[in-house]
Backbone and ligand atoms as CSV (ligand in chain L), in Angstrom:
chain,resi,resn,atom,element,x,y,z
A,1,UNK,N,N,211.171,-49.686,349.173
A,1,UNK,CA,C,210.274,-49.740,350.329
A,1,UNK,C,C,210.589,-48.583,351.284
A,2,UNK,N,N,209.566,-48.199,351.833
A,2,UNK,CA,C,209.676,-46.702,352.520
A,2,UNK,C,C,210.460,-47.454,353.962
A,3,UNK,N,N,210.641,-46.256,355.040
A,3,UNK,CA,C,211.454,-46.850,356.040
A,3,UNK,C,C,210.670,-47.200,356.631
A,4,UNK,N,N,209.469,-46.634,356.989
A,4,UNK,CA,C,208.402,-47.014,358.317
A,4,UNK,C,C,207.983,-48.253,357.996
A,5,UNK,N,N,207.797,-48.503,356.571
A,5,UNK,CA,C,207.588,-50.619,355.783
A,5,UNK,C,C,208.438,-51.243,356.261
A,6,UNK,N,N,209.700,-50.771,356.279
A,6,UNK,CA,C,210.618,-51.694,356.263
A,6,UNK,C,C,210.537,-52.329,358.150
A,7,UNK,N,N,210.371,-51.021,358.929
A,7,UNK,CA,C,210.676,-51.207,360.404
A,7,UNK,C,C,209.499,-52.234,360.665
A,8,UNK,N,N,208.022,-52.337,360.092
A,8,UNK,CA,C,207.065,-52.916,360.326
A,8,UNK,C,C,207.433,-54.503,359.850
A,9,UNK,N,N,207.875,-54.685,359.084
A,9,UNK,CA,C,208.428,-55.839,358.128
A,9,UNK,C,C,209.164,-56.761,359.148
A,10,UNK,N,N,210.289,-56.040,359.652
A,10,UNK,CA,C,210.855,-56.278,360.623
A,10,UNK,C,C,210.163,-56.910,361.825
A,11,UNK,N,N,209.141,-55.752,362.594
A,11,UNK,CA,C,208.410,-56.281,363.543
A,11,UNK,C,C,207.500,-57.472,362.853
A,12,UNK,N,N,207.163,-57.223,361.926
A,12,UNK,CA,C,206.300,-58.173,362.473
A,12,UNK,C,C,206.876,-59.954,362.270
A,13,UNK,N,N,207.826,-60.077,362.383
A,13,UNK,CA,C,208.228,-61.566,362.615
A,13,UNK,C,C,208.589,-61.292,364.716
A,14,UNK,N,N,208.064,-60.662,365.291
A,14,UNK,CA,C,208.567,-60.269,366.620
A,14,UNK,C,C,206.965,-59.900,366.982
A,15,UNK,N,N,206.135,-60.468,366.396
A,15,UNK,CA,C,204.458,-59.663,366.691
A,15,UNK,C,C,204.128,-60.211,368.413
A,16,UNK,N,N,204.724,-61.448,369.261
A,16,UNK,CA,C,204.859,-61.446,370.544
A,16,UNK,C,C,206.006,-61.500,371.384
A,17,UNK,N,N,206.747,-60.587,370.830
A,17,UNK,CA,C,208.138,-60.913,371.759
A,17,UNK,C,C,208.209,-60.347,373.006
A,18,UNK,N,N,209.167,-60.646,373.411
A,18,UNK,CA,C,209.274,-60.927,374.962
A,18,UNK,C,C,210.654,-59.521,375.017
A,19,UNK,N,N,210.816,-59.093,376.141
A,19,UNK,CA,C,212.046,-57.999,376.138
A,19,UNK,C,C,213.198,-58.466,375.721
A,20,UNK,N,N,213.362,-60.145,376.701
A,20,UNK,CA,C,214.327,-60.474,375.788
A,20,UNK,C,C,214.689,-60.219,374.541
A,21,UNK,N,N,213.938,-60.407,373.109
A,21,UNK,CA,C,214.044,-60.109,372.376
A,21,UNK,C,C,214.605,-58.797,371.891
A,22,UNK,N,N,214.227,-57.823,372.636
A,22,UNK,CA,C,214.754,-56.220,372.460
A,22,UNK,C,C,215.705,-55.993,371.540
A,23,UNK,N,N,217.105,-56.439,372.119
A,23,UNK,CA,C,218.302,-56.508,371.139
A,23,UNK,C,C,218.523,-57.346,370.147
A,24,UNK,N,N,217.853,-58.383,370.492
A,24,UNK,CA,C,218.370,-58.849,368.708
A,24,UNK,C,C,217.624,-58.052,367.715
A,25,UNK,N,N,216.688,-57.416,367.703
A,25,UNK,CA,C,215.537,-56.783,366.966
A,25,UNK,C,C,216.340,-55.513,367.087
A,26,UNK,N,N,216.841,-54.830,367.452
A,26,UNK,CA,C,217.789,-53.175,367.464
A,26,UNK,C,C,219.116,-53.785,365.843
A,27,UNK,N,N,219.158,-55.031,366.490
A,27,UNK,CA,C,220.905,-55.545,365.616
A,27,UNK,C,C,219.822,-55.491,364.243
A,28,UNK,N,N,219.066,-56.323,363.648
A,28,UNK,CA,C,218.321,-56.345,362.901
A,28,UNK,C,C,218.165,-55.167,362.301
A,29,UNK,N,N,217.787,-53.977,363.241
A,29,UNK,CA,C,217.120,-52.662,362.902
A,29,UNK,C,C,218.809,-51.965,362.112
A,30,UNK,N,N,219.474,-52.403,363.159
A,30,UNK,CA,C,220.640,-51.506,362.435
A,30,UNK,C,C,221.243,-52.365,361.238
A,31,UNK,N,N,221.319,-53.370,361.252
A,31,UNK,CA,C,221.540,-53.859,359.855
A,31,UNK,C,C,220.986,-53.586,359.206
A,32,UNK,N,N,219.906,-53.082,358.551
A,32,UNK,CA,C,219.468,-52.928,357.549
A,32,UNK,C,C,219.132,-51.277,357.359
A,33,UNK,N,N,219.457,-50.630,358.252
A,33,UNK,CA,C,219.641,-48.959,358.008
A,33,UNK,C,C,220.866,-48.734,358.639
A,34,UNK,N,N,221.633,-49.416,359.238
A,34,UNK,CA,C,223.134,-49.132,359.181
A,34,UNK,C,C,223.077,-48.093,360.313
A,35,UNK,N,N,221.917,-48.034,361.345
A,35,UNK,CA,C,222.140,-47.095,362.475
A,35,UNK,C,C,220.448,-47.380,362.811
A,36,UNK,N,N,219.918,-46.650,364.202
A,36,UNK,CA,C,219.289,-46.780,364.706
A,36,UNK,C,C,218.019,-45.422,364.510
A,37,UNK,N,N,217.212,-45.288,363.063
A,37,UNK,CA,C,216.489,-44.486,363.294
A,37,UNK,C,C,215.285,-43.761,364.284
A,38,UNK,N,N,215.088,-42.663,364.761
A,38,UNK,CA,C,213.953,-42.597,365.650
A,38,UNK,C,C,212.558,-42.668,365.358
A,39,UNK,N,N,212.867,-42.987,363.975
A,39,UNK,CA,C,211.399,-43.314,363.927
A,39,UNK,C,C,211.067,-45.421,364.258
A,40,UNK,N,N,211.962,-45.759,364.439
A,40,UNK,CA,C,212.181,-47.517,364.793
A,40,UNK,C,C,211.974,-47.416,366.324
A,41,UNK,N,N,212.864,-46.454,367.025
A,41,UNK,CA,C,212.940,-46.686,368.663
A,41,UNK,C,C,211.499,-45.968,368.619
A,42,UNK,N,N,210.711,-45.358,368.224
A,42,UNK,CA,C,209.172,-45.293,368.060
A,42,UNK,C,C,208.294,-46.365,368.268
A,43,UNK,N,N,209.034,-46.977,367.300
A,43,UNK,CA,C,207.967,-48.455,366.896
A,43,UNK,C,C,208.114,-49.868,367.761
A,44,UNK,N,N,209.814,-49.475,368.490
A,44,UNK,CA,C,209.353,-50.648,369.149
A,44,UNK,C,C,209.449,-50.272,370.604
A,45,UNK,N,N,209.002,-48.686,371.075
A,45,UNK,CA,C,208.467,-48.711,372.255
A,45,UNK,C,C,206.980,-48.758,371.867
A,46,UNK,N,N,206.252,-48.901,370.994
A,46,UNK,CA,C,204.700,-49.618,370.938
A,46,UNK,C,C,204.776,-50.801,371.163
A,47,UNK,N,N,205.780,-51.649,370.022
A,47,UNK,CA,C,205.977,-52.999,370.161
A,47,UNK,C,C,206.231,-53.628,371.867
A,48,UNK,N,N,207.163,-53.199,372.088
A,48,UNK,CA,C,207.457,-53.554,373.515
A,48,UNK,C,C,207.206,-52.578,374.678
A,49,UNK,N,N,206.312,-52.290,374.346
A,49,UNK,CA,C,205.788,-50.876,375.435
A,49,UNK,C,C,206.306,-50.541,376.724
A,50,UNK,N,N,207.406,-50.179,375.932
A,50,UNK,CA,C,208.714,-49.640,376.611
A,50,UNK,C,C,209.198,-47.823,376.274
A,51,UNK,N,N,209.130,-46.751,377.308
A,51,UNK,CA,C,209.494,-45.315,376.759
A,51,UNK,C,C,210.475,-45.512,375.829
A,52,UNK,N,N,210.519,-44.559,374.587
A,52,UNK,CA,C,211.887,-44.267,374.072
A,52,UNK,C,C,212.824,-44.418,374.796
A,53,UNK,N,N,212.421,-43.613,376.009
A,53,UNK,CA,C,214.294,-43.378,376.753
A,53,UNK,C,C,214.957,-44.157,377.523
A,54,UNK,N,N,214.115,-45.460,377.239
A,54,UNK,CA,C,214.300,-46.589,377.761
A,54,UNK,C,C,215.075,-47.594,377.095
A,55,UNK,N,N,214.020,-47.583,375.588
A,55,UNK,CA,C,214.790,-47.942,374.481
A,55,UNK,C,C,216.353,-47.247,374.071
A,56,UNK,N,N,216.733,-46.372,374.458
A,56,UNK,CA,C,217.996,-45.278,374.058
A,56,UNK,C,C,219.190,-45.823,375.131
A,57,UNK,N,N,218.483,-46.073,376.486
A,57,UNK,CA,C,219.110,-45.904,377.424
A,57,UNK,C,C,219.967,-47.706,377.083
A,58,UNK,N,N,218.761,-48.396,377.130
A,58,UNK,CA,C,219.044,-49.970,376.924
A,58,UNK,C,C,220.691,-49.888,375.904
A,59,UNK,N,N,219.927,-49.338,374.220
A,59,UNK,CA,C,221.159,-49.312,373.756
A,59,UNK,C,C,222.123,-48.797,373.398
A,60,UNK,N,N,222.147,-47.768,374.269
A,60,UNK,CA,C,223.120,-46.816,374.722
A,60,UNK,C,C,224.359,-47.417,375.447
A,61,UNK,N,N,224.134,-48.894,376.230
A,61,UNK,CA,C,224.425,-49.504,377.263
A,61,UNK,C,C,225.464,-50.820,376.650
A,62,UNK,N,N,225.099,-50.896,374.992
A,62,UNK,CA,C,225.345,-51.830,374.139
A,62,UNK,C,C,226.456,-50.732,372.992
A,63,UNK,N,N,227.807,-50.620,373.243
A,63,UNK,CA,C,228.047,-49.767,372.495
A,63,UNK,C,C,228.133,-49.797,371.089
A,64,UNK,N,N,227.805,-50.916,370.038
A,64,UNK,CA,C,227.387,-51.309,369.169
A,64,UNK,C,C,226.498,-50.395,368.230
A,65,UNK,N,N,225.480,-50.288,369.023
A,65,UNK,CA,C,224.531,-49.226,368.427
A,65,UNK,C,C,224.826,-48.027,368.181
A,66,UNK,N,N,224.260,-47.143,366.858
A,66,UNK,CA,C,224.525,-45.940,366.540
A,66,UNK,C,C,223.293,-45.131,365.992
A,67,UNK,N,N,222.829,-43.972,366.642
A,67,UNK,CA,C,221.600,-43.083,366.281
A,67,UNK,C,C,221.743,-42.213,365.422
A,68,UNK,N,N,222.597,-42.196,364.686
A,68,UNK,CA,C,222.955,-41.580,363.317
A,68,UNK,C,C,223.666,-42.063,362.222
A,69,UNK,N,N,223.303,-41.873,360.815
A,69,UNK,CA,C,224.174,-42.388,359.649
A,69,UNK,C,C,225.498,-42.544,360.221
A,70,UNK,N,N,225.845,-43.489,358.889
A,70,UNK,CA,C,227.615,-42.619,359.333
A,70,UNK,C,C,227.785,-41.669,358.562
A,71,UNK,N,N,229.182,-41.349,359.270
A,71,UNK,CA,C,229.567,-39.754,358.471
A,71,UNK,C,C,230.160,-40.281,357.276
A,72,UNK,N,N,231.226,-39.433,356.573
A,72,UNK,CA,C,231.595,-39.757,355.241
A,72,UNK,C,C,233.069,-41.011,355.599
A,73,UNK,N,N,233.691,-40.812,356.936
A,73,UNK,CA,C,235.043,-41.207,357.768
A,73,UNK,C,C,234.126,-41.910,358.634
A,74,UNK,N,N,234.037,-43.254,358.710
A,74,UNK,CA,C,233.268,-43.744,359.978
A,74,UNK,C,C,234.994,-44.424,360.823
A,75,UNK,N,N,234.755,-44.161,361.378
A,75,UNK,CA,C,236.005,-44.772,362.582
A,75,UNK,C,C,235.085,-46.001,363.672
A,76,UNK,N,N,236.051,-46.538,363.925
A,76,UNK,CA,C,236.066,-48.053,364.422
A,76,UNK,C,C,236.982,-48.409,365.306
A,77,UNK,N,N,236.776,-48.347,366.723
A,77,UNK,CA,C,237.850,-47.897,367.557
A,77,UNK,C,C,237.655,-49.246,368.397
A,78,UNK,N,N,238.154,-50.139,367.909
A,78,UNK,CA,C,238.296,-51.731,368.896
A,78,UNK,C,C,238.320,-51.446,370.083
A,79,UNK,N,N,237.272,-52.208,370.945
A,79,UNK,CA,C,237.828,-52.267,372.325
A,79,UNK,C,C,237.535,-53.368,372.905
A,80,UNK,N,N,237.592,-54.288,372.377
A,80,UNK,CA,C,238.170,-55.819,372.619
A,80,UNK,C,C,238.548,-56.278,373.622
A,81,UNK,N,N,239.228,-57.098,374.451
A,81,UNK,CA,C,239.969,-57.045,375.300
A,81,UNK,C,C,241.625,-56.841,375.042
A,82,UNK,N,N,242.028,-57.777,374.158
A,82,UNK,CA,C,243.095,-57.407,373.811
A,82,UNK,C,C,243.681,-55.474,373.597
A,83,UNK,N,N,242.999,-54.950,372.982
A,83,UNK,CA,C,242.988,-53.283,372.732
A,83,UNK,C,C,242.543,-52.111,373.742
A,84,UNK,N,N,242.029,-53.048,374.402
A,84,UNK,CA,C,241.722,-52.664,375.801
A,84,UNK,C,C,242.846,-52.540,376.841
A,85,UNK,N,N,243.052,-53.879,376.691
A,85,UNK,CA,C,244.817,-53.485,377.616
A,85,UNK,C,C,245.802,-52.598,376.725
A,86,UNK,N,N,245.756,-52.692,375.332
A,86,UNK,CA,C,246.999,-51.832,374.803
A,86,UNK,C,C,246.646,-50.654,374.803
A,87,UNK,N,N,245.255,-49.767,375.350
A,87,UNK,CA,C,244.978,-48.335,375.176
A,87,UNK,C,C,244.068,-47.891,374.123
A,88,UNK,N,N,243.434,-48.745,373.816
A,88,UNK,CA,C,242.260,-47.995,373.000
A,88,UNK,C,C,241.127,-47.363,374.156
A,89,UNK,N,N,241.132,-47.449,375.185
A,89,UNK,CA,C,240.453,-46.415,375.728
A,89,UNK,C,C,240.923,-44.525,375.550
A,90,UNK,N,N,242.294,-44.880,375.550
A,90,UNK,CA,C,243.169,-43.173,375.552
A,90,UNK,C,C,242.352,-42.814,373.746
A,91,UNK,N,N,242.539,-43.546,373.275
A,91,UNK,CA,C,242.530,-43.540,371.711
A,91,UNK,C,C,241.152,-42.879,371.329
A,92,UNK,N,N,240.679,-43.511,372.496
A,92,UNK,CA,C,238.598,-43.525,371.818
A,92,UNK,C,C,238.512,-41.610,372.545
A,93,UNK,N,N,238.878,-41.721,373.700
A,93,UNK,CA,C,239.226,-40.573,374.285
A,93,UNK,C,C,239.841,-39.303,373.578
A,94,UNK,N,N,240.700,-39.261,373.057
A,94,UNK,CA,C,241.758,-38.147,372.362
A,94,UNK,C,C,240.744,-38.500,370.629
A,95,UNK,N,N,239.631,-39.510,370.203
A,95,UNK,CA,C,239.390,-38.707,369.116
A,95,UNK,C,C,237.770,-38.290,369.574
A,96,UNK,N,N,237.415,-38.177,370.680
A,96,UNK,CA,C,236.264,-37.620,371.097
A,96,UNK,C,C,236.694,-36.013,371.750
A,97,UNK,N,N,237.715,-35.887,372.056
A,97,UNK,CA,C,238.313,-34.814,372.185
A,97,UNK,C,C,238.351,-34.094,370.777
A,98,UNK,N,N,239.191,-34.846,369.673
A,98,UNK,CA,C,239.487,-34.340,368.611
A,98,UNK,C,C,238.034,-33.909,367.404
A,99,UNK,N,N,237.117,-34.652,367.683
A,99,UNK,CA,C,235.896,-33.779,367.222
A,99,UNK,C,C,234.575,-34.164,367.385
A,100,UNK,N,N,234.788,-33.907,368.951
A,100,UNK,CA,C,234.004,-33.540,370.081
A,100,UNK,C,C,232.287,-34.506,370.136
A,101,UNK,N,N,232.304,-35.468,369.859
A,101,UNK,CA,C,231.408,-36.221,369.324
A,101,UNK,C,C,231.623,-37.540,370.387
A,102,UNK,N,N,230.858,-38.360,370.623
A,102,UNK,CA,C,230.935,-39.457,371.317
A,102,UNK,C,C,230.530,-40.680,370.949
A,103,UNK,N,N,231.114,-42.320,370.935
A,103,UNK,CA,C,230.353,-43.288,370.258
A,103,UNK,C,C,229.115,-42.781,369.789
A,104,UNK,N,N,228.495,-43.910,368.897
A,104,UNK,CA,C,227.225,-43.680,368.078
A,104,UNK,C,C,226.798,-42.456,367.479
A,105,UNK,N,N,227.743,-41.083,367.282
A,105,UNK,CA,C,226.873,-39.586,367.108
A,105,UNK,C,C,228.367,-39.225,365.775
A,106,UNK,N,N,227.681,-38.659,365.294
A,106,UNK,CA,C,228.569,-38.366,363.882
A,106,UNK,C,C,228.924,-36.190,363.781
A,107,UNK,N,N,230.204,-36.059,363.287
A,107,UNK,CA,C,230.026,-34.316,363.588
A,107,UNK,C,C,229.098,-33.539,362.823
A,108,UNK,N,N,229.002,-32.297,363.259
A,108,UNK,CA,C,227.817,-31.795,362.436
A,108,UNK,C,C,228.200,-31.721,361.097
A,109,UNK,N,N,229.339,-31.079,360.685
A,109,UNK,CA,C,229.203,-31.411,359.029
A,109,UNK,C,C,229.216,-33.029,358.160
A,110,UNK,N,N,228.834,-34.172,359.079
A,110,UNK,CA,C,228.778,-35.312,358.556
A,110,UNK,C,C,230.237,-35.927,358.036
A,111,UNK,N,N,231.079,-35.372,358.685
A,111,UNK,CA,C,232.463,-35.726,358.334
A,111,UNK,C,C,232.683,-37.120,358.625
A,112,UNK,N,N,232.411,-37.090,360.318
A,112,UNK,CA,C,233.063,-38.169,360.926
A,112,UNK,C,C,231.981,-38.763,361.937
A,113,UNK,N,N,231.665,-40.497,361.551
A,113,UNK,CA,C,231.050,-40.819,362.853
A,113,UNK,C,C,232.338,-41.853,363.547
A,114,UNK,N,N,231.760,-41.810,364.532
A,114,UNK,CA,C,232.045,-42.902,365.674
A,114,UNK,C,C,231.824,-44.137,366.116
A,115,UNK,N,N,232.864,-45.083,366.474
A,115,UNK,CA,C,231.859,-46.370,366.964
A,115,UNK,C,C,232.478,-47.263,368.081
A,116,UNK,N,N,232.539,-47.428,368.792
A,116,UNK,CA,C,233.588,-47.800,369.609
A,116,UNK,C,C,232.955,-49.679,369.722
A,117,UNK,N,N,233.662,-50.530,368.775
A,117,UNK,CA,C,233.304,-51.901,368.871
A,117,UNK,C,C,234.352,-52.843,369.553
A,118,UNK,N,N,233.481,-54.128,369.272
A,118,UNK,CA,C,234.115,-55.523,369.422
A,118,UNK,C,C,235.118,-55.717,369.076
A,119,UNK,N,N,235.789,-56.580,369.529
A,119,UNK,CA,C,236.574,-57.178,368.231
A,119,UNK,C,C,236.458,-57.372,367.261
A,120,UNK,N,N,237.064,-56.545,366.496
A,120,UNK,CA,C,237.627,-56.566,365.290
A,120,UNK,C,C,238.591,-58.148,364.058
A,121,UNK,N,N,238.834,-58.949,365.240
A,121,UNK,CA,C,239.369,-59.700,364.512
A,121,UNK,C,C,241.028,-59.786,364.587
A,122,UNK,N,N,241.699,-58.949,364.764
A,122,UNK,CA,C,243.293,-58.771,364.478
A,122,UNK,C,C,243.982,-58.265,366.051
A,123,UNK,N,N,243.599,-59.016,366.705
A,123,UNK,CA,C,244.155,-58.413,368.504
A,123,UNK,C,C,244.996,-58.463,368.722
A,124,UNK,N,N,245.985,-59.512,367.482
A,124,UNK,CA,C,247.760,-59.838,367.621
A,124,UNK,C,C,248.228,-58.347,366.972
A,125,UNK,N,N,247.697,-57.013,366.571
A,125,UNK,CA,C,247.824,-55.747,366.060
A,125,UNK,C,C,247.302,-54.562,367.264
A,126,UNK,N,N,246.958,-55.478,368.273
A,126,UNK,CA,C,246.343,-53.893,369.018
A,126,UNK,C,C,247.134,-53.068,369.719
A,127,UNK,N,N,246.571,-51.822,369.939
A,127,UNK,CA,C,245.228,-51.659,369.608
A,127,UNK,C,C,244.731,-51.653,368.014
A,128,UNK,N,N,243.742,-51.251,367.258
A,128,UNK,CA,C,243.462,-51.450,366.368
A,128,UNK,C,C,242.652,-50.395,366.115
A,129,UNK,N,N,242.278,-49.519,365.270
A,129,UNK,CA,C,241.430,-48.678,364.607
A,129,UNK,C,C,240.980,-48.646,363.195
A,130,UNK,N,N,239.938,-48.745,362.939
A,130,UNK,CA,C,239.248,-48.563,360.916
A,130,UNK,C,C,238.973,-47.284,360.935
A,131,UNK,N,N,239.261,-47.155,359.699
A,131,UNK,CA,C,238.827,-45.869,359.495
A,131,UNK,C,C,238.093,-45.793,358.189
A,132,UNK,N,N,237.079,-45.968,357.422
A,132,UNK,CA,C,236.763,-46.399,356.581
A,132,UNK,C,C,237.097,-48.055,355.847
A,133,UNK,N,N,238.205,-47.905,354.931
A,133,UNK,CA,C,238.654,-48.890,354.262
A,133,UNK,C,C,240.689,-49.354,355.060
A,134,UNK,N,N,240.634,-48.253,355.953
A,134,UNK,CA,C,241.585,-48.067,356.408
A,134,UNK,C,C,242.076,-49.133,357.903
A,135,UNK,N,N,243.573,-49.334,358.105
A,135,UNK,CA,C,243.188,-50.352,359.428
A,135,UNK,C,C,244.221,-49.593,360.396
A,136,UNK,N,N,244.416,-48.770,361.317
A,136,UNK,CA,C,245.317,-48.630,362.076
A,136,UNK,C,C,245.966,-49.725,363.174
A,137,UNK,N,N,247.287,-50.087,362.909
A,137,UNK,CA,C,247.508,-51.323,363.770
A,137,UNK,C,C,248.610,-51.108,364.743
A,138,UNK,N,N,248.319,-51.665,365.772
A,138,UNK,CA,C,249.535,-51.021,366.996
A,138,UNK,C,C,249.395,-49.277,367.012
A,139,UNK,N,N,248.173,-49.123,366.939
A,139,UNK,CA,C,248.307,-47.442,367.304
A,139,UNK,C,C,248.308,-46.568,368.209
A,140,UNK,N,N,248.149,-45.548,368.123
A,140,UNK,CA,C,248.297,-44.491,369.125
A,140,UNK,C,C,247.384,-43.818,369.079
A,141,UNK,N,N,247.209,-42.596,370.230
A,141,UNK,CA,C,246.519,-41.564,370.065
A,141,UNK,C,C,247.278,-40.993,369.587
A,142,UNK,N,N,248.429,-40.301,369.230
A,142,UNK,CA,C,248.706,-39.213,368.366
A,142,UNK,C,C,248.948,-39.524,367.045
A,143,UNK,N,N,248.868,-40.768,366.521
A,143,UNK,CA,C,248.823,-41.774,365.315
A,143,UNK,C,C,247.474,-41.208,364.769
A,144,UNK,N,N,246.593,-41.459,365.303
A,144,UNK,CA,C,244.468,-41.146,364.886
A,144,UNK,C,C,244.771,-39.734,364.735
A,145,UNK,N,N,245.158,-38.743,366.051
A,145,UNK,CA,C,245.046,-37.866,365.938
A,145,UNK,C,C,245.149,-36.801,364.794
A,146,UNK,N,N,246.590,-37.139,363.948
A,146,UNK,CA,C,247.444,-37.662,363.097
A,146,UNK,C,C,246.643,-37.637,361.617
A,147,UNK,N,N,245.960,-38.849,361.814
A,147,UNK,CA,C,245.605,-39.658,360.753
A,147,UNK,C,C,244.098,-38.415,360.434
A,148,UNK,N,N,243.191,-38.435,361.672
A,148,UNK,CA,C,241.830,-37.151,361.463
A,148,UNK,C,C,242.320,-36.200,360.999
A,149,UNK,N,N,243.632,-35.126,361.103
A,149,UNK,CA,C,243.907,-34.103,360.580
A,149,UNK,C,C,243.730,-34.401,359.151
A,150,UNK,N,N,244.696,-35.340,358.433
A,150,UNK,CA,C,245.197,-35.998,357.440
A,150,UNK,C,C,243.718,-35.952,356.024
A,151,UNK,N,N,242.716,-36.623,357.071
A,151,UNK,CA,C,241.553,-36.746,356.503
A,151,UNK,C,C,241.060,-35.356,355.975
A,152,UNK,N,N,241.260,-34.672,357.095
A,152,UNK,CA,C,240.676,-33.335,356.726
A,152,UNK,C,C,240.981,-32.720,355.697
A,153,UNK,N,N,242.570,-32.584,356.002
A,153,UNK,CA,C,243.126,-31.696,354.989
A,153,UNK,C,C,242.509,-32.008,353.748
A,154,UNK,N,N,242.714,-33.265,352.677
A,154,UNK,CA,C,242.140,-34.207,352.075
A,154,UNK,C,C,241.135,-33.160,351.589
A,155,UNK,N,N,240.094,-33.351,352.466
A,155,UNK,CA,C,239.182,-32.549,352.166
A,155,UNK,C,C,238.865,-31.184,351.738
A,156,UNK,N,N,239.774,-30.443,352.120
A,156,UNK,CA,C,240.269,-29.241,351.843
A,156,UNK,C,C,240.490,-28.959,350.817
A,157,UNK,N,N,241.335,-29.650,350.312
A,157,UNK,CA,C,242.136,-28.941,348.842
A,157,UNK,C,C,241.514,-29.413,347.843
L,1,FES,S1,S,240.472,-57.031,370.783
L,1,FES,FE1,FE,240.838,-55.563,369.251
L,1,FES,S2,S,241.135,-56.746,367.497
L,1,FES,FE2,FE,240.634,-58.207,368.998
């Protein structure tokens, strides 16, 4: 099924929704393309005749959401409460530094996206970071920092 079927498919179990609705219909959208295409925040500023940048801004606001694939390294940077007090803010920080990208946006060679979530599940370990199949526990920023080089190299040789 093409994507623009699929986004319609979607809407139309939402054919009178209310704004409320907005976000559960984005979670929906990204479950099933695994990020937030622009041709969807299209469809449901018709649906909810609401600007794009309204729609962007809304879940921009929800850090959950992501407007690009992931990269080949998707990272998963808990910020929970628990990981929150142990420093996953420094963490989310030093790897937006490290390649220069911010929640939801992936680097230009598709290396690495971003995601800065919920709980994760394991808060008796935080902070906490994924990195694919990977779990960083009790980490650091110079641990990730660390760990992104690591990836790279990887790639390299
Ligand atoms: S708050 Fe990070 S794993 Fe629960």
């Amino acid at each position: 099924m093409k994507m623009e079927d699929k986004i319609k498919k979607i809407l139309a179990d939402y054919r009178h929704a209310g704004r409320e609705d907005l976000i559960p219909v984005l979670q929906m959208i990204q479950d099933q393309f695994d990020y937030l295409p622009e041709e969807a925040i299209t469809e449901l500023s018709k649906e909810f005749a609401l600007p794009p940048s309204k729609i962007y801004s809304i879940a921009t606001f929800y850090n959950q959401f992501r407007f690009t694939s992931k990269g080949k390294y998707h990272i998963k940077v808990c910020n929970g409460t628990a990981c929150h007090i142990y420093g996953s803010e420094e963490i989310l920080r030093e790897i937006e530094k490290q390649l220069a990208i911010n929640p939801g946006e992936k680097t230009n060679d598709g290396m690495f996206s971003l995601e800065a979530a919920p709980c994760i599940g394991a808060c008796g370990l935080s902070p906490v970071v994924r990195i694919n199949s990977d779990y960083y526990k009790n980490t650091t920023a110079g641990e990730i920092k660390e760990a992104l080089q690591s990836y790279r190299n990887n790639e390299e040789q």
